[in-house]
C-alpha positions in Angstrom: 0.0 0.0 0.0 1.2 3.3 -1.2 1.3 5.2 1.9 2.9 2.8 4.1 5.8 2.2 2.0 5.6 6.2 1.5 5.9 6.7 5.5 8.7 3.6 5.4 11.2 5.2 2.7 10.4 9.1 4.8 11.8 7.0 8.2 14.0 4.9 6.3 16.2 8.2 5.1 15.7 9.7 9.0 13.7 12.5 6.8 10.6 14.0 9.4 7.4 15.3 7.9 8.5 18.9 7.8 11.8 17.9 5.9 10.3 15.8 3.6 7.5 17.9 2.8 10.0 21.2 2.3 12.1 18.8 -0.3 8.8 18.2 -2.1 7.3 21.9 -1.7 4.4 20.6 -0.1 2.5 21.1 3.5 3.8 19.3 6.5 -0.4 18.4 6.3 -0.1 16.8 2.5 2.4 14.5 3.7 0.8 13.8 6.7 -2.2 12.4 4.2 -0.5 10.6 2.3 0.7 8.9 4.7 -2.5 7.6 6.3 -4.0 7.0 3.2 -6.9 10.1 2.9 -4.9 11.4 0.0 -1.7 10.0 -2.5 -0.1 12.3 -5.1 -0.7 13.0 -8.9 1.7 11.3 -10.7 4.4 14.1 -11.2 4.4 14.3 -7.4 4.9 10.2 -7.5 8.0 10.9 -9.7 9.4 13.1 -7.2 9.3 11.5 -4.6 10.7 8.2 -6.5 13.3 10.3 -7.3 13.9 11.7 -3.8 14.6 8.0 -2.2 16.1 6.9 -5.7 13.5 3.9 -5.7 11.2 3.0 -8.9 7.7 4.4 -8.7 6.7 0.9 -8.8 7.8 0.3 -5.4 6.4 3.1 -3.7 3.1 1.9 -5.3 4.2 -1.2 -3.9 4.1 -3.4 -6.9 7.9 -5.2 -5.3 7.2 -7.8 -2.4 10.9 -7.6 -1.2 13.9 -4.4 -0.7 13.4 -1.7 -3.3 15.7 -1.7 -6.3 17.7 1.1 -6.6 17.5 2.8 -10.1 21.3 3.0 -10.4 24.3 1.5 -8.1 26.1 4.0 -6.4 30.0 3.8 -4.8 30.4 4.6 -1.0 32.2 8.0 -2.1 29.1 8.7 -3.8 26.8 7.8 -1.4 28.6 9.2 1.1 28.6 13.0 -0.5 24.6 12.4 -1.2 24.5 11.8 3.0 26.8 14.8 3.3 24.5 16.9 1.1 21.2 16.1 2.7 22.4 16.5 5.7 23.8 20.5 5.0 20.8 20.5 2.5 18.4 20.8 4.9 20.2 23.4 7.6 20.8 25.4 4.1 17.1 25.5 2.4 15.9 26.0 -1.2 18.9 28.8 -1.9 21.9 26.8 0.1 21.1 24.0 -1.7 21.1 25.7 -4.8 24.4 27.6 -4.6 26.1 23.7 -3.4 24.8 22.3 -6.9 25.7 25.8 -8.9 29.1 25.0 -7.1 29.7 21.1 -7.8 29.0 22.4 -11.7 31.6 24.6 -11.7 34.0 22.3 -10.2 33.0 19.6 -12.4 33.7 22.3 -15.6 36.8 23.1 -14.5 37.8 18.9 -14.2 37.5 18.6 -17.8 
């Protein structure tokens, strides 16, 4: 069911309500919905989110009986900077997190 897996991903990535819903541009109350089943997302919303816990959409519709595949393998490095980033991400906001991504760009320009 959609909005328990929804609430079990949000946990899963020690994401609250409030975070979540801020990442998605959403009310702390939409989320809250969701996640008891009154309401579930249009399906650009669904993508999103997918997107956000870098799971297929079929999984958060639960369509997968066991862990969710991950869309693409990532190395501990990588994984690593994606915990670093969601973790300044969200003392940053919108604009912080905007300016880190502007940032990594340039850097990556500059490597070639």
């Amino acid at each position: 069911m959609f909005s328990i897996r929804l609430k079990e991903l949000r946990q899963k990535n020690n994401l609250s309500q409030k975070e979540f819903a801020e990442m998605l541009k959403v009310s702390t109350g939409t989320v809250g919905n969701w996640e008891v089943g009154l309401r579930e997302p249009d399906f650009k919303m669904l993508i999103k989110i997918a997107d956000i816990f870098n799971v297929p959409c079929d999984y958060i519709l639960d369509r997968f009986d066991n862990d969710a595949p991950k869309r693409t393998s990532v190395s501990a490095i990588e994984e690593e900077m994606l915990s670093e980033f969601r973790s300044v991400g969200k003392k940053l906001g919108a604009d912080g997190q905007k300016a880190i991504i502007s940032i990594a760009k340039i850097l990556n320009e500059k490597s070639r």
